[in-house]
C-alpha positions in Angstrom: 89.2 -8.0 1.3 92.2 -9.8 0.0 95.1 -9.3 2.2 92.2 -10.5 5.0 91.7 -13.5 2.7 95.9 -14.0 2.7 96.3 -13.2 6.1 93.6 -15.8 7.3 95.6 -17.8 5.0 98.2 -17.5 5.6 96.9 -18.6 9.4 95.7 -21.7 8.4 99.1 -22.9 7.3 101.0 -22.3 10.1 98.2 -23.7 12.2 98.8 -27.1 10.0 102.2 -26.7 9.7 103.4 -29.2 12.2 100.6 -31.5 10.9 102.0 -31.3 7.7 105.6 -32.1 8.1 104.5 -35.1 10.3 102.4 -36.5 7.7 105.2 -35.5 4.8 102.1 -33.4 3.0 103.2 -30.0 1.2 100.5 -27.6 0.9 100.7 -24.7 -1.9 100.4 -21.5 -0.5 99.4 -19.5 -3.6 97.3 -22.2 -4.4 95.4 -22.2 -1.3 94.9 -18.6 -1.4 93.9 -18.5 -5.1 91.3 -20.9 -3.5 89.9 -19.0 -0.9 89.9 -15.5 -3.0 87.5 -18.0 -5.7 85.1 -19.3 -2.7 84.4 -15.4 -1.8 83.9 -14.3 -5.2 81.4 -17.0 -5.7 79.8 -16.2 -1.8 79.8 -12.4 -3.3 77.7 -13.6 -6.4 75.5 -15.4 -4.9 74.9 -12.7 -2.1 74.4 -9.8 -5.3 72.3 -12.1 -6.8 70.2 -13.0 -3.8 69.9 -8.8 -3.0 68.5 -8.7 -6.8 65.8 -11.3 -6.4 64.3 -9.2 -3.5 64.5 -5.9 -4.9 62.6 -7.8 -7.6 60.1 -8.7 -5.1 59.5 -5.6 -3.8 59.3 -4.4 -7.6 56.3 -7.2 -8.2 54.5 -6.1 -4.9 54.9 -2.3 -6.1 53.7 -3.5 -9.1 50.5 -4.9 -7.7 49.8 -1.8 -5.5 50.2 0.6 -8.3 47.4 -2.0 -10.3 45.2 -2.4 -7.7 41.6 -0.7 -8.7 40.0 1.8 -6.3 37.1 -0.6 -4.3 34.9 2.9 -4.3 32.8 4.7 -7.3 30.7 7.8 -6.8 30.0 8.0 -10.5 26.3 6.8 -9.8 25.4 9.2 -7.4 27.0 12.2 -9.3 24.8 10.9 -12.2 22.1 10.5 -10.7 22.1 14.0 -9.1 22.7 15.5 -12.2 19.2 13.7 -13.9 17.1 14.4 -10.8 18.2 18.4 -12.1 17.7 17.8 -16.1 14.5 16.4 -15.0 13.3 19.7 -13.6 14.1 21.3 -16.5 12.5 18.8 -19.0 9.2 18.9 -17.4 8.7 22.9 -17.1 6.1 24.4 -18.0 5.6 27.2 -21.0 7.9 26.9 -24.5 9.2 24.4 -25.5 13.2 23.5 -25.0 13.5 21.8 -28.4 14.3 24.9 -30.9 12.5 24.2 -33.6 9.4 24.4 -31.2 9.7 27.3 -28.6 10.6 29.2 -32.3 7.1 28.8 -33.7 5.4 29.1 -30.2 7.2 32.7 -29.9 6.3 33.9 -33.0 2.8 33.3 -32.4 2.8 34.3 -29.0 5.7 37.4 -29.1 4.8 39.2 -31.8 6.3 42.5 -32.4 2.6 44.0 -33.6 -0.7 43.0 -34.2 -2.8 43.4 -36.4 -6.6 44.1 -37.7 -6.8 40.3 -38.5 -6.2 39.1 -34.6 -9.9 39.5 -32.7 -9.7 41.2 -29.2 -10.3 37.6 -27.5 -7.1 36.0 -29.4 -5.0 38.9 -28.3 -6.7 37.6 -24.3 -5.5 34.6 -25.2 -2.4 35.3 -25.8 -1.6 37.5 -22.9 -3.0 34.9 -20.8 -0.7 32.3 -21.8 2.4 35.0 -21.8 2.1 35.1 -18.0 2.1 31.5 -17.6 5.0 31.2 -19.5 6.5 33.8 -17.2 5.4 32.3 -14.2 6.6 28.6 -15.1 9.9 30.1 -15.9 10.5 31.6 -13.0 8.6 28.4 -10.8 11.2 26.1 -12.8 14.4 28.6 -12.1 13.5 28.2 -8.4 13.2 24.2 -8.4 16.6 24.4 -9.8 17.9 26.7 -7.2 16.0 24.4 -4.5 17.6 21.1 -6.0 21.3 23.2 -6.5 21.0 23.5 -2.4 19.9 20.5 -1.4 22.6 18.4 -3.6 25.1 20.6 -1.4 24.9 17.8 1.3 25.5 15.3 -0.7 28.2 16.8 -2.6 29.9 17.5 0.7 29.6 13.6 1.4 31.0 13.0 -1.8 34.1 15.3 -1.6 34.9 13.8 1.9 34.7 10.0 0.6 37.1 10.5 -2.1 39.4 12.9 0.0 39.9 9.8 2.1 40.6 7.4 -0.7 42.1 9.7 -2.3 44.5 9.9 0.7 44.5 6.3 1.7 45.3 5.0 -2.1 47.7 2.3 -1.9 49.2 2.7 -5.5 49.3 4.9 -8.6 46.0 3.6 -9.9 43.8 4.4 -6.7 44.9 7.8 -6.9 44.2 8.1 -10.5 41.0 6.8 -10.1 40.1 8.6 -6.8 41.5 12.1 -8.8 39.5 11.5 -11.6 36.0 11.0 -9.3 37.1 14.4 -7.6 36.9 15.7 -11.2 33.7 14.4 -11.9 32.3 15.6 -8.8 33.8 19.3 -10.2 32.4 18.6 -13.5 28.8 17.9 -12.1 28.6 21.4 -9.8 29.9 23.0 -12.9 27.1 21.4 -15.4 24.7 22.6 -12.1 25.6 25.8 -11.8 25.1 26.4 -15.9 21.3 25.0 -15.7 20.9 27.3 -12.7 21.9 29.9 -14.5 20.3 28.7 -17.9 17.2 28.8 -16.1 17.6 32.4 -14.3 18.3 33.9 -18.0 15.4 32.3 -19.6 12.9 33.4 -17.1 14.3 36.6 -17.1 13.8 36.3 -21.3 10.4 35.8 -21.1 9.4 38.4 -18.9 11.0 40.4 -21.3 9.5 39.4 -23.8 6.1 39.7 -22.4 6.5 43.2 -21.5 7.4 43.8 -25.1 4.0 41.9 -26.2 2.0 43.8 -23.8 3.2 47.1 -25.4 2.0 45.5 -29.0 -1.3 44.3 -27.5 -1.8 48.3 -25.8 -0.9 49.9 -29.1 -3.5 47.6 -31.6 -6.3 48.1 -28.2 -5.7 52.0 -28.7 -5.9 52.0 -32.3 -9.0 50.1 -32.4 -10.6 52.7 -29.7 -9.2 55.4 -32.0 -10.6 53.8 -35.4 -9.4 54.4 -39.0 -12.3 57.7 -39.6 -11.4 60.9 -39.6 -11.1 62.8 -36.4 -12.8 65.3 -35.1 -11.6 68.5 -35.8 -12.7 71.2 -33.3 -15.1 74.8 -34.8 -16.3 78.0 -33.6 -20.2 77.4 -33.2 -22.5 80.8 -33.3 -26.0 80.1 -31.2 -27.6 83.3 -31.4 -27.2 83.5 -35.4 -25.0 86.5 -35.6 
């Protein structure tokens, strides 16, 4: 760069030599170099800092991509999915879901015996209401299972929507944002799948449990039939008085 700034120089004063020796004005050479070499330096500066100011820009508008929120939320659909299955639960039939509640109901209605005190139409009773428990069990682990399939449509909607703003994002925020709905959406099928299976295990529970009451209720019937007297006990009877 600088022997091109002296040559071009160095140009420039023989082109104006003849000029200058008619006019009787002396140029410095080393002056008007020194010149030139300061004009590019200060053309240079300005040009670096000119380049600075637009990678600044480009920073700022990076910037404002990576801050721009994600136009798109699915958080009130995956809520709302996830209610419409609590709400099954909630309003099944049988014991209770608060623990303090289904504890006192399955004492009285599980026991492990019976006794002389309960009357033949309690121990009905009982039974009666045993089944129902067993049959809204099972009627509310199938509503689950029917709800689980049909939220699979909308779940596939959902995954697709946030694939594609997922993939369209425009900065680091969209993505964050579209990532984190794509967890939620993971979150919710997971929280699903444990009712569904909450649900399986506690009607299999009760029909367990009834089969165990049954056997209590069949062993106080027989003892009843059998009474508390003496049995009989079997002897050789003579007719003919010998």
């Amino acid at each position: 760069m600088k022997k091109t700034l002296i040559a071009i120089a160095t140009a420039v004063l023989v082109t104006t030599m003849p000029v200058a020796n008619a006019q009787w004005v002396v140029v410095d050479p080393t002056n008007l170099v020194q010149n030139i070499l300061t004009a590019a330096r200060a053309l240079e500066q300005i040009n670096n800092q000119i380049r600075s100011l637009q990678n600044e820009a480009q920073m700022l508008q990076n910037d404002a991509k990576n801050l721009t929120s994600l136009d798109f939320s699915s958080l009130a659909q995956l809520r709302s999915t996830l209610a419409t299955t609590s709400q099954l639960i909630q309003q099944g039939q049988g014991l209770a879901f608060n623990v303090s509640q289904m504890q006192a109901q399955f004492a009285r209605l599980y026991p492990t015996a019976y006794t002389a005190a309960t009357s033949g139409s309690q121990m009905a009773l009982d039974a009666a209401q045993r089944w129902t428990n067993s049959l809204e069990a099972l009627r509310t682990s199938t509503q689950i299972q029917s709800q689980a399939v049909q939220n699979f449509a909308s779940d596939e909607q959902t995954l697709t929507d946030l694939v594609n703003q997922s993939q369209s994002a425009q900065g680091a925020l969209q993505a964050t944002q579209a990532t984190n709905q794509l967890l939620a959406l993971q979150s919710r099928q997971a929280i699903q799948a444990q009712q569904l299976e909450l649900t399986q295990h506690r009607a299999a529970a009760m029909e367990q449990a009834r089969q165990v009451a049954v056997q209590a209720r069949a062993a106080e019937v027989r003892r009843r039939f059998q009474g508390d007297g003496t049995p009989y006990t079997p002897f050789t009877v003579n007719f003919y008085g010998n």
